[in-house]
C-alpha positions in Angstrom: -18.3 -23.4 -201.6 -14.4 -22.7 -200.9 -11.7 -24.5 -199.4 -9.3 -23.3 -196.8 -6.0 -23.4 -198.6 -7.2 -24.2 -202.2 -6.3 -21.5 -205.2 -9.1 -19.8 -207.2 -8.9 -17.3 -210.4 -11.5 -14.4 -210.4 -13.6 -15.5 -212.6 -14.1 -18.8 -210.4 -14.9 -16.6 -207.5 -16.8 -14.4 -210.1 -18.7 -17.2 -210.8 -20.2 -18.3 -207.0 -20.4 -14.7 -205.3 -20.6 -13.0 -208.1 -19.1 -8.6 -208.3 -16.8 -7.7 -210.0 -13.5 -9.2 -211.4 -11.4 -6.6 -211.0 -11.7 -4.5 -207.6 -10.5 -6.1 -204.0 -13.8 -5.4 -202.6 -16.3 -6.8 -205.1 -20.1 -5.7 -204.8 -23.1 -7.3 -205.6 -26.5 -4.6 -204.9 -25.1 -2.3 -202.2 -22.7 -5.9 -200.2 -19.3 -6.8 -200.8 -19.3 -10.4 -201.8 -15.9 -10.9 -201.0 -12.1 -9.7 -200.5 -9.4 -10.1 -202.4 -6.1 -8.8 -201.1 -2.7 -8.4 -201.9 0.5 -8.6 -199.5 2.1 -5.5 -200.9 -1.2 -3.7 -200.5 -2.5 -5.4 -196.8 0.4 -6.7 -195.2 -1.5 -8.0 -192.4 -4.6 -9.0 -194.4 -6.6 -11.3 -193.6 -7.1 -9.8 -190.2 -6.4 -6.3 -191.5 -7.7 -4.3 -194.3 -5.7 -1.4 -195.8 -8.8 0.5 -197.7 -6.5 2.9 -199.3 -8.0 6.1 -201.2 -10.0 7.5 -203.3 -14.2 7.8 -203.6 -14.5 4.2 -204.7 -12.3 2.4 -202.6 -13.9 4.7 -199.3 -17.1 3.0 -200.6 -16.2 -0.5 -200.3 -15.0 0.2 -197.2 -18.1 1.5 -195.7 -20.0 -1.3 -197.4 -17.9 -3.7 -195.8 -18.6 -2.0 -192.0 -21.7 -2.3 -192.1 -21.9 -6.3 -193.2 -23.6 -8.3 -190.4 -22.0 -11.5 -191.8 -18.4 -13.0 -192.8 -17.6 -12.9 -196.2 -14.6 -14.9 -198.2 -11.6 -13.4 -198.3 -8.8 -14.5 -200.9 -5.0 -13.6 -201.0 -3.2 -13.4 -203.9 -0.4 -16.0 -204.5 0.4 -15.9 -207.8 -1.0 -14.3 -211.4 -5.0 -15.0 -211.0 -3.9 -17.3 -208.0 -6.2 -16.2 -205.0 -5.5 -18.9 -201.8 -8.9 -18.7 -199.8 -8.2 -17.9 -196.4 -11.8 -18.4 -194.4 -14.7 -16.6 -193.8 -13.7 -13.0 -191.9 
């Protein structure tokens, strides 16, 4: 699927878990699929989450408590650079 370390746009990550291309916490029916985070926004991502506000980022949020399995998470490095960081 992913490899530690190695870069991927959103639309390559699109393209295997599928959600949206344009939230941090992409759903596919009712799951996050995945995370994909920002150092300005989650300084201590991946092992912490900043959910932020508002109605649709609460959602996400809930979603992703409520997960009984790992999902990727992605950091950004660069303009539609996301360095995959594991399964959290």
């Amino acid at each position: 699927m992913f490899k530690i370390g190695s870069s991927y746009t959103r639309k390559e990550i699109h393209n295997i878990v599928d959600g949206s291309m344009h939230v941090y916490l992409p759903t596919k029916i009712g799951q996050d699929v995945a995370a994909c985070l920002t150092k300005d926004y989650d300084p201590q991502a991946p092992k912490v989450i900043l959910v932020g506000h508002g109605p649709l980022n609460e959602k996400a949020a809930n979603l992703l408590t409520t997960h009984s399995s790992a999902i990727p998470v992605f950091l950004k490095k660069a303009f539609n650079s996301w360095e995959y960081q594991g399964m959290f």
